[in-house]
C-alpha positions as CSV (number, residue, x, y, z in Angstrom):
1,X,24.5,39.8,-1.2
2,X,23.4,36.8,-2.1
3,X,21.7,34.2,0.7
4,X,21.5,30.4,-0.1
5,X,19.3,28.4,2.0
6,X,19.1,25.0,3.5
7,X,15.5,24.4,2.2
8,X,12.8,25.9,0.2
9,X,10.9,29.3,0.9
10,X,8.0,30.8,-0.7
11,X,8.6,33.9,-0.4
12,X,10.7,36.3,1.3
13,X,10.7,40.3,1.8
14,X,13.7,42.6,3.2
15,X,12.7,42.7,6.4
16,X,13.5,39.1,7.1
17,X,17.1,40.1,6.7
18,X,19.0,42.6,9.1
19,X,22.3,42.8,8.7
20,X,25.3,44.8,10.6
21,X,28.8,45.3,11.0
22,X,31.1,43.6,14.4
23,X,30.2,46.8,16.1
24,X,26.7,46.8,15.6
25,X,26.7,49.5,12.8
26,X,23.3,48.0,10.6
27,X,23.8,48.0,6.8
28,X,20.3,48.7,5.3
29,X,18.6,45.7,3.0
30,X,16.6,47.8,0.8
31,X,15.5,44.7,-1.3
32,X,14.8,40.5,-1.5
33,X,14.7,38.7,-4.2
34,X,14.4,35.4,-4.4
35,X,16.3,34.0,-7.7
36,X,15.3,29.8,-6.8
37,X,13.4,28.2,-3.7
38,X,16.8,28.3,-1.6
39,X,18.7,31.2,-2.9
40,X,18.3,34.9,-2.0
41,X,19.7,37.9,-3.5
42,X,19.5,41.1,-1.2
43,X,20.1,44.7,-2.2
44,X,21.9,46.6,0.5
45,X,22.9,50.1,1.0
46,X,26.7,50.9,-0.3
47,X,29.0,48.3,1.9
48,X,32.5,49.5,3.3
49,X,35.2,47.3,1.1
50,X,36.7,44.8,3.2
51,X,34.7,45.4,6.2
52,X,33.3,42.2,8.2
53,X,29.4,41.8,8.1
54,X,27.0,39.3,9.2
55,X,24.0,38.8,8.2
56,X,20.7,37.5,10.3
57,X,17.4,35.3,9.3
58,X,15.2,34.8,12.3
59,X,17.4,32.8,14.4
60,X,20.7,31.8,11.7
61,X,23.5,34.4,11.4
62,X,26.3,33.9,8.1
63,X,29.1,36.1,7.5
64,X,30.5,37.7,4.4
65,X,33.4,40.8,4.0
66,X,32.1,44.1,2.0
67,X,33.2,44.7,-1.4
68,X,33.7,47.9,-3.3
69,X,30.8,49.4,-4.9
70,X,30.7,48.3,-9.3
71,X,30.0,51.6,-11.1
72,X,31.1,50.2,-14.4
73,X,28.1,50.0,-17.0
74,X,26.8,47.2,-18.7
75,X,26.8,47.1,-22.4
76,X,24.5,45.1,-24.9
77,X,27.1,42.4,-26.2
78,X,26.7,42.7,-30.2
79,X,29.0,40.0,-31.2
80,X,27.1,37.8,-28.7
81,X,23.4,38.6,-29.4
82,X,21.8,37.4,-32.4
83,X,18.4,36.1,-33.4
84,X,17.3,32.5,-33.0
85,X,14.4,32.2,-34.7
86,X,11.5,33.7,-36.3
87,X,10.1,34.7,-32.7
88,X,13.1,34.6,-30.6
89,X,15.9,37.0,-30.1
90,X,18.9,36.4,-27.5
91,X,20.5,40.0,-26.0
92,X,23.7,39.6,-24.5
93,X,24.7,41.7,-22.1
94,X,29.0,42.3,-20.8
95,X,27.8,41.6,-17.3
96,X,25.5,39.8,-14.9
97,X,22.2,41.4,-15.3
98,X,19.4,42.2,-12.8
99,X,16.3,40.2,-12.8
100,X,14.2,42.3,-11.6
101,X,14.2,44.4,-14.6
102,X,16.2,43.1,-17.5
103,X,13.3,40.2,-17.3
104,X,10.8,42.9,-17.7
105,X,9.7,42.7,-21.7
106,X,8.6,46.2,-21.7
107,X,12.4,47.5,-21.0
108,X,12.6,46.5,-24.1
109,X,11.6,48.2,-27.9
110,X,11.8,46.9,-31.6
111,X,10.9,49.0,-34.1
112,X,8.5,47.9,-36.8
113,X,5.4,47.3,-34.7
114,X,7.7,43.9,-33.5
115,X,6.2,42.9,-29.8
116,X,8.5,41.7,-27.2
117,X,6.0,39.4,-25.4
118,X,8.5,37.6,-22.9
119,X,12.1,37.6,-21.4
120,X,13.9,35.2,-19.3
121,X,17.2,34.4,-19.1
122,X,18.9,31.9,-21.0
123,X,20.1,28.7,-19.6
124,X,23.2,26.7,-20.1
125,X,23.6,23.0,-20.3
126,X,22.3,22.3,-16.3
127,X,19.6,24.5,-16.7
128,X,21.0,26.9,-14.3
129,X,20.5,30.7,-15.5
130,X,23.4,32.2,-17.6
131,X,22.8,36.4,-16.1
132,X,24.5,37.8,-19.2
133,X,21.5,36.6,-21.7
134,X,18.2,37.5,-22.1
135,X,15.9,35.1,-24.5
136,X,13.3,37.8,-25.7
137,X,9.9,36.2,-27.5
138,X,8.5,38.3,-30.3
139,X,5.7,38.6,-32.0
140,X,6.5,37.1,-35.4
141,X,8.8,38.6,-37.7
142,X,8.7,39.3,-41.7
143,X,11.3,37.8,-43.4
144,X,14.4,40.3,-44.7
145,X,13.1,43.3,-42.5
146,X,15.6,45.2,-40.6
147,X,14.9,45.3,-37.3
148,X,16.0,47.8,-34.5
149,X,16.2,46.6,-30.7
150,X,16.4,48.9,-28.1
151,X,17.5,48.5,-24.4
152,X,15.5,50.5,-22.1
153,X,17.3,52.8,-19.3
154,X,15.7,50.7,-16.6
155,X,17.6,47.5,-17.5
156,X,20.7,47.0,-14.6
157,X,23.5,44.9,-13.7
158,X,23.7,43.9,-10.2
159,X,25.0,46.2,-8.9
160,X,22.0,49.2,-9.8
161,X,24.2,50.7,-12.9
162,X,21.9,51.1,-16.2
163,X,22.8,49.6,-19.5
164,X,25.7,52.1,-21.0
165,X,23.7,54.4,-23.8
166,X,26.6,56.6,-25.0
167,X,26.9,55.9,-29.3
168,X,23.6,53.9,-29.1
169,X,25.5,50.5,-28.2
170,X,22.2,50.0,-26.3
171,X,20.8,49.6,-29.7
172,X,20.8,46.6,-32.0
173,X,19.9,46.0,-35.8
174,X,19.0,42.4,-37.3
175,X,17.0,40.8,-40.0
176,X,14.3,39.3,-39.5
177,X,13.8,35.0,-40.4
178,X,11.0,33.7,-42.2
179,X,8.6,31.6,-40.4
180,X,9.2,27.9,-38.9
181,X,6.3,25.8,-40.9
182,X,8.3,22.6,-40.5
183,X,5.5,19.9,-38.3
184,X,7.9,18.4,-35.9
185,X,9.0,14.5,-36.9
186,X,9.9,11.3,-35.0
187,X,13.5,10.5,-35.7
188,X,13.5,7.0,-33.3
189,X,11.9,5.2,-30.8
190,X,14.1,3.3,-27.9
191,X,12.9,1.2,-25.4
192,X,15.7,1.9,-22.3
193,X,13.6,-0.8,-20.0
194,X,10.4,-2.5,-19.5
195,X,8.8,0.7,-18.4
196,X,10.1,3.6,-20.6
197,X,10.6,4.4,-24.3
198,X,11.9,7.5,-25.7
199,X,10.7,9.1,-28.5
200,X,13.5,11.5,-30.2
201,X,12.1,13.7,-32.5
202,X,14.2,15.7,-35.1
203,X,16.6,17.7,-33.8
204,X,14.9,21.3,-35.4
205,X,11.7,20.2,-33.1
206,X,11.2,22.2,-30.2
207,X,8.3,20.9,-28.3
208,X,5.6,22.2,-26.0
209,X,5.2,20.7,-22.6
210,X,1.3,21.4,-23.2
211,X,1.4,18.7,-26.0
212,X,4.6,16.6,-25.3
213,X,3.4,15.8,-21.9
214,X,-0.2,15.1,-22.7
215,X,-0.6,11.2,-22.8
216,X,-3.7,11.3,-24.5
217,X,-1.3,12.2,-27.3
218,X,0.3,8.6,-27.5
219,X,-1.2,4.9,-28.1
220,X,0.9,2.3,-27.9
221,X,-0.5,-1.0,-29.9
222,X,1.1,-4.1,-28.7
223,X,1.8,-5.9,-32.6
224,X,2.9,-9.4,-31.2
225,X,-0.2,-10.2,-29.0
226,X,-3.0,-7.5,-29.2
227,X,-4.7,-9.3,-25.8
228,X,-1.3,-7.7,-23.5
229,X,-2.1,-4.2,-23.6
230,X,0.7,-1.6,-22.8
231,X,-0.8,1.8,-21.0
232,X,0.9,5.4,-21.3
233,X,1.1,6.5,-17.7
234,X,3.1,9.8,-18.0
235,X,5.1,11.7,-20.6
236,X,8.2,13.8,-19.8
237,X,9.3,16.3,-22.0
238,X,13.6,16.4,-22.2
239,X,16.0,19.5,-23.3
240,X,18.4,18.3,-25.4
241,X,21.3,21.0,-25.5
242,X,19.3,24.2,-26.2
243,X,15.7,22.8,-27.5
244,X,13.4,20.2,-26.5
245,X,13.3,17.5,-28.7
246,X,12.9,14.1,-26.6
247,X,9.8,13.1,-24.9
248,X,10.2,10.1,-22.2
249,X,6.7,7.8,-22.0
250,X,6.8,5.5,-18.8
251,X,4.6,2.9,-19.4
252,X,2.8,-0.3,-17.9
253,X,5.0,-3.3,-18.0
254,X,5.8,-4.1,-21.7
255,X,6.2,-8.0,-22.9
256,X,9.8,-9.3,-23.5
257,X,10.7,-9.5,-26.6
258,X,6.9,-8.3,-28.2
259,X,7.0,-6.2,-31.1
260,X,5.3,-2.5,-30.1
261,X,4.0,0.5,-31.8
262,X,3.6,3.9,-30.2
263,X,1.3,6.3,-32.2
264,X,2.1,10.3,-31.9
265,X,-0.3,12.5,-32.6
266,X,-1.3,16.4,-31.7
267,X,1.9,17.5,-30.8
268,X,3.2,20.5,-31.6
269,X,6.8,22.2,-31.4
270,X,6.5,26.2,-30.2
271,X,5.8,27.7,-33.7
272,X,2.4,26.0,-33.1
273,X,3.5,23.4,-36.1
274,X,1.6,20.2,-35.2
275,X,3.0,16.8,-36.1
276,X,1.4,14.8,-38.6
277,X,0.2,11.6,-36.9
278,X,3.3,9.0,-37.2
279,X,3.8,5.3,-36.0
280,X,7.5,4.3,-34.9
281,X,8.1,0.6,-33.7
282,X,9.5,-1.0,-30.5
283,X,11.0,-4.2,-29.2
284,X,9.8,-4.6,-25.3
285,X,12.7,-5.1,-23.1
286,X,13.1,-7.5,-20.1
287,X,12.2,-5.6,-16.4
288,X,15.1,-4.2,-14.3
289,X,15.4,-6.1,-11.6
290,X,18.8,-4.8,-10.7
291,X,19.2,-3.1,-7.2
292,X,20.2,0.1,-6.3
293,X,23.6,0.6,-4.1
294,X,25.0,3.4,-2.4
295,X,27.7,5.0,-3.5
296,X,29.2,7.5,-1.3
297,X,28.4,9.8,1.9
298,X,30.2,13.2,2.2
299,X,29.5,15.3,5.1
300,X,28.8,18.8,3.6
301,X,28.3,20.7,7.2
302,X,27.9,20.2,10.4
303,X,24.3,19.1,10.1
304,X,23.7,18.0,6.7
305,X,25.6,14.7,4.9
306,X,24.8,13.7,1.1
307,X,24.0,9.8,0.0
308,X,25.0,8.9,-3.8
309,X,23.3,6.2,-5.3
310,X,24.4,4.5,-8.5
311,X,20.9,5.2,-10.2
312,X,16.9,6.9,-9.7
313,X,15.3,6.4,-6.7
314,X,11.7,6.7,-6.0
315,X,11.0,9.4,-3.9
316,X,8.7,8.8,-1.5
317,X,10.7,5.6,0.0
318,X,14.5,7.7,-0.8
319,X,12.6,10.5,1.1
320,X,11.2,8.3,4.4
321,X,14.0,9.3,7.0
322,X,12.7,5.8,8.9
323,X,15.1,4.1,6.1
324,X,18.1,5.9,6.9
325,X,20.4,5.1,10.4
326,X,23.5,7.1,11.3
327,X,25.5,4.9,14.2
328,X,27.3,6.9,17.4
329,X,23.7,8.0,18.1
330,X,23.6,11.1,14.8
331,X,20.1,12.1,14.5
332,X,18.5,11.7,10.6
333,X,16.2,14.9,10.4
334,X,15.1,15.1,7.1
335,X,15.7,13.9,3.9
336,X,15.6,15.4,0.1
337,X,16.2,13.5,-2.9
338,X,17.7,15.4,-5.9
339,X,16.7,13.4,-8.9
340,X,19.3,14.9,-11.6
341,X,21.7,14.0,-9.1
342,X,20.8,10.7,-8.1
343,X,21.4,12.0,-4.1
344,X,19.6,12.3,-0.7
345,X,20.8,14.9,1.3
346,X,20.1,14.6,5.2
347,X,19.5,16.4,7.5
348,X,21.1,15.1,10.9
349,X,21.6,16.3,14.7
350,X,25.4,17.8,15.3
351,X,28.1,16.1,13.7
352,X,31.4,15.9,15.8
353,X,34.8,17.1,13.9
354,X,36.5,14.3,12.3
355,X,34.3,11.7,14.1
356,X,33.9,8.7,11.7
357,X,30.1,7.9,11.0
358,X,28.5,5.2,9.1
359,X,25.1,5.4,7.5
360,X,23.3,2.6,6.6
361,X,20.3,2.4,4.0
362,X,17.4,0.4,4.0
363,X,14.0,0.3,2.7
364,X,14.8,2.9,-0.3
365,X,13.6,1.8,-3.9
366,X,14.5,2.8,-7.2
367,X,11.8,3.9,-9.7
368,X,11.0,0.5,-10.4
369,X,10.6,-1.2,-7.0
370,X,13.8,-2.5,-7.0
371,X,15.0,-2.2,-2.8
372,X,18.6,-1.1,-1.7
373,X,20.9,-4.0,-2.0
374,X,22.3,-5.6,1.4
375,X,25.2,-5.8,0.3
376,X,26.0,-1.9,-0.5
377,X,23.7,-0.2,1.7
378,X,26.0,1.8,4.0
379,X,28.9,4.0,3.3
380,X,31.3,5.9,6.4
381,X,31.7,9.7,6.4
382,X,33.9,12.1,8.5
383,X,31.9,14.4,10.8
384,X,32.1,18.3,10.3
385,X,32.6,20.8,13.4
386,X,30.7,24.0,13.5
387,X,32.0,26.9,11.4
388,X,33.8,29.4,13.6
């Protein structure tokens, strides 16, 4: 069963969860897992297919019908797995996988004296976890060897049943790829405002945070007038479909129209491969002055609405419930800015079915100072009721 939540947890364990049937009959939770700081997955005892259950957390109940237990086994995907690299190899599986052991590298064997070090799952394009592939780390292979994987009986899908063994198509053979020597290179430098540049590096970089992210490992030289200096004050390193090959530097404020240089040195891409020291040029751009404006509002439940905003917010002001207002006397809770978004979700008192509601911002800033413009600062929203 899986649980979502309407704000982080640290940790959970199955005795925060009871759960039983409309006559009181209690279905067993045998595990928790948490899979991301709002969303539980429990293990239960076999549920009756189609029967109605609810389940409870301390003093919140949610209901959800039984389904049939899965006793079909999973089976390692050979058209879909393949290796990446010279130390990565992606399994793919024919069905969502458990995380509690197909993330466990020892469930997993190569032959050769080849280490498994690591597995997580892969990702897809919104970072969210793809439960049918396993990235696997190794330890690094020898070019043109034939390798043998082997998935261990204690890797399951969901629903407890063990990776299908019958005519070894738990097993897997590849070659193995010759080492990644390549030092990572600078492809271009782009100034996207008076406060950030991005460096994209070539697109066979993959970056480590440790090095991407360490300013110490960028100077920028100001070429026009050497007495304005411009200061590195973070580093962000960006995925860029499956590796990481764009680092964003915000900066002090740069000069309009000054010629800049940003030096990049020490950092490496994952093979360890360090980049020889490289200079790239920049042209400083004028400051964003421009406000931010709201959007939408959408009611999502009874108790929560979400704000969109037409660009990034800084979060302490787009998290201060003091700038939010909710007329027809709607309490604002709490509120939680979701940066990829570019959203604030409140947190209000009882909304009242179909009641139109107007929120009004004020106060918030985007990254750059910039305050909520008057003149699109509020948006109206239709109230939920409570769920039956």
């Amino acid at each position: 069963v899986e649980v979502t939540l309407n704000e982080d947890v640290d940790a959970v364990t199955a005795s925060d969860f009871a759960i039983e049937d409309k006559d009181g009959n209690v279905l067993e939770v045998v595990s928790a897992d948490k899979v991301d700081d709002t969303t539980i997955w429990l293990g239960t005892e076999a549920q009756t297919p189609g029967k109605l259950y609810t389940v409870t957390a301390g003093t919140d109940t949610a209901d959800f019908t039984g389904v049939a237990q899965d006793k079909s086994l999973p089976e390692l995907d050979e058209n879909n797995s393949n290796v990446k690299d010279n130390i990565t190899f992606e399994v793919a599986f024919t069905k969502d996988m458990d995380r509690r052991n197909a993330l466990v590298a020892s469930n997993y064997e190569m032959t050769k004296d080849l280490e498994v070090l690591n597995a997580e799952f892969a990702l897809d394009d919104d970072d969210d976890e793809i439960l049918t592939k396993v990235i696997l780390t190794t330890s690094a292979q020898t070019a043109g060897t034939l390798y043998e994987l082997t998935v261990g009986p204690n890797v399951t899908d969901l629903a407890g049943n063990a990776v299908e063994t019958e005519d070894d198509v738990h097993m897997y053979k590849f070659g193995g790829l010759k080492a990644d020597t390549d030092e990572p290179t600078i492809e271009t430098v782009q100034a996207e405002n008076a406060e950030r540049i991005v460096i994209y590096f070539d697109e066979d970089s993959d970056l480590t945070a440790a090095t991407a992210e360490d300013v110490a490992n960028y100077t920028i030289t100001n070429k026009t007038d050497a007495d304005k200096v411009v200061v590195v004050e973070s580093a962000e390193l960006v995925k860029d479909g499956e590796v990481y090959t764009k680092v964003k530097l915000n900066t002090s404020v740069q000069t309009l129209g000054n010629t800049y240089e940003v030096e990049v040195a020490n950092v490496a891409d994952k093979f360890g491969n360090v980049i020889d020291t490289e200079e790239k040029s920049f042209v400083g751009q004028p400051a964003d002055t421009t406000e931010p404006k709201v959007d939408a509002a959408t009611a999502v439940s009874n108790d929560t609405i979400t704000i969109l905003f037409d660009s990034e917010l800084d979060e302490a002001t787009a998290e201060d419930v003091a700038n939010y207002s909710i007329n027809k006397d709607l309490v604002v809770l709490e509120a939680e800015y979701d940066e990829d978004e570019m959203t604030v979700e409140l947190t209000t008192s009882s909304q009242k079915e179909s009641e139109v509601y107007k929120v009004t911002v004020s106060n918030v800033e985007d990254e750059f100072g910039n305050k909520v413009d008057s003149d699109n600062d509020d948006a109206y929203f239709a109230g939920q009721g409570l769920e039956d």
